[in-house]
N, C-alpha and C positions, 0 to 999 in steps of 0.2 A: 253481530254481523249485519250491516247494511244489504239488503238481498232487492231488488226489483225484479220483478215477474212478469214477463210477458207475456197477453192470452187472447185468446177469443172465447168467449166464454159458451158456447154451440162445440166447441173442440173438443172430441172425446177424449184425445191427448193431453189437452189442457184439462181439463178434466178431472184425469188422473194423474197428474203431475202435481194439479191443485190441493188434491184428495192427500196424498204422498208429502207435500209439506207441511199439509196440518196433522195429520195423524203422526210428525215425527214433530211436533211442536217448533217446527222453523219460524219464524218472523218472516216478511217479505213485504211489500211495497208493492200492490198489485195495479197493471198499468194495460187495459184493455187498448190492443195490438191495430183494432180499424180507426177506435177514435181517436186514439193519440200514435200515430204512425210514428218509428223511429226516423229522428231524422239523418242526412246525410252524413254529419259530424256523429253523431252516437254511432250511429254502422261502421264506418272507419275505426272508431277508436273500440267497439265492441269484435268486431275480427280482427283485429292488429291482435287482441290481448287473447283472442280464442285457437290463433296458433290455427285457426282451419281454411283450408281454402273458401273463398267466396263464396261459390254455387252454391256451397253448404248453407247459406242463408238464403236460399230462392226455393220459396215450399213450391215444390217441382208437383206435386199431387193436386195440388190445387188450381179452379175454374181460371180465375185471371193467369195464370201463366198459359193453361194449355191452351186458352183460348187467345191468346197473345204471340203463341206460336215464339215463347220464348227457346225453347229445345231446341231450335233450330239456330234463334238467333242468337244468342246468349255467345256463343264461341268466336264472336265474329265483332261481339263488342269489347270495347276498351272495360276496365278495371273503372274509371270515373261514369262512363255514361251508364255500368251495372248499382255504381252507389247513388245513382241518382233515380235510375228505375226504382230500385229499392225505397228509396224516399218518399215515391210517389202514393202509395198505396200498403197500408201495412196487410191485406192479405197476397201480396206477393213474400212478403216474410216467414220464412220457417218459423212453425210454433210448437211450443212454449219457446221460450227465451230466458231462461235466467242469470241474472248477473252481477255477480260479486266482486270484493277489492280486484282479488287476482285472478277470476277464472270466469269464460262466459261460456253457459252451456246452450249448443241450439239443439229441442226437439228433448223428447223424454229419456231417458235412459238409465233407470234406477241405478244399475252400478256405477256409471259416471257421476251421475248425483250424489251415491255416498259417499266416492272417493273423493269430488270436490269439496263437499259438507260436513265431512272426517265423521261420519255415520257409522 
């Protein structure tokens, strides 16, 4: 299984996400989320295949959005000016991130992890 991992490596999330695919002996392609930001083409085709709404990739907890007073704005932009925000800056991105042929997971969540992983 081709796997890429999205992180910040300070992320208690990632962390344990990190922790969670080696202790189940996963392979994965690990791709730190500030220096190598996704860009607008990967975000498109990573929520196309995640089946989730958008916002679900705007780590809403974190200093650059509150301080960007995205919560307010966010509702009020287009679909295209949100995948360009997103491009700008990979700690506007939900993290972890990982992503497979068929499934992309945003943010931790062991059972979702082992249902896409067949764990």
């Amino acid at each position: 299984m081709n796997l890429l991992f999205l992180q910040y490596p300070t992320c208690s999330t990632c962390k344990k996400a990190k922790k969670w695919l080696d202790e189940n002996k996963i392979s994965y392609r690990d791709r730190p989320i500030k220096e190598q930001n996704p860009s607008q083409e990967e975000l498109r085709a990573w929520h196309k295949k995640s089946g989730l709404p958008l916002k679900r990739f705007f780590n809403t907890s974190g200093a650059v959005y509150r301080e960007a007073g995205l919560k307010d704005k966010l509702p009020s932009m287009t679909v295209e000016e949100q995948f360009r925000l997103l491009a700008t800056d990979g700690m506007l991105v939900k993290r972890p991130l990982l992503i497979g042929e068929d499934f992309v997971l945003v943010g931790f969540k062991e059972d979702e992890w082992k249902e896409a992983l067949k764990i």
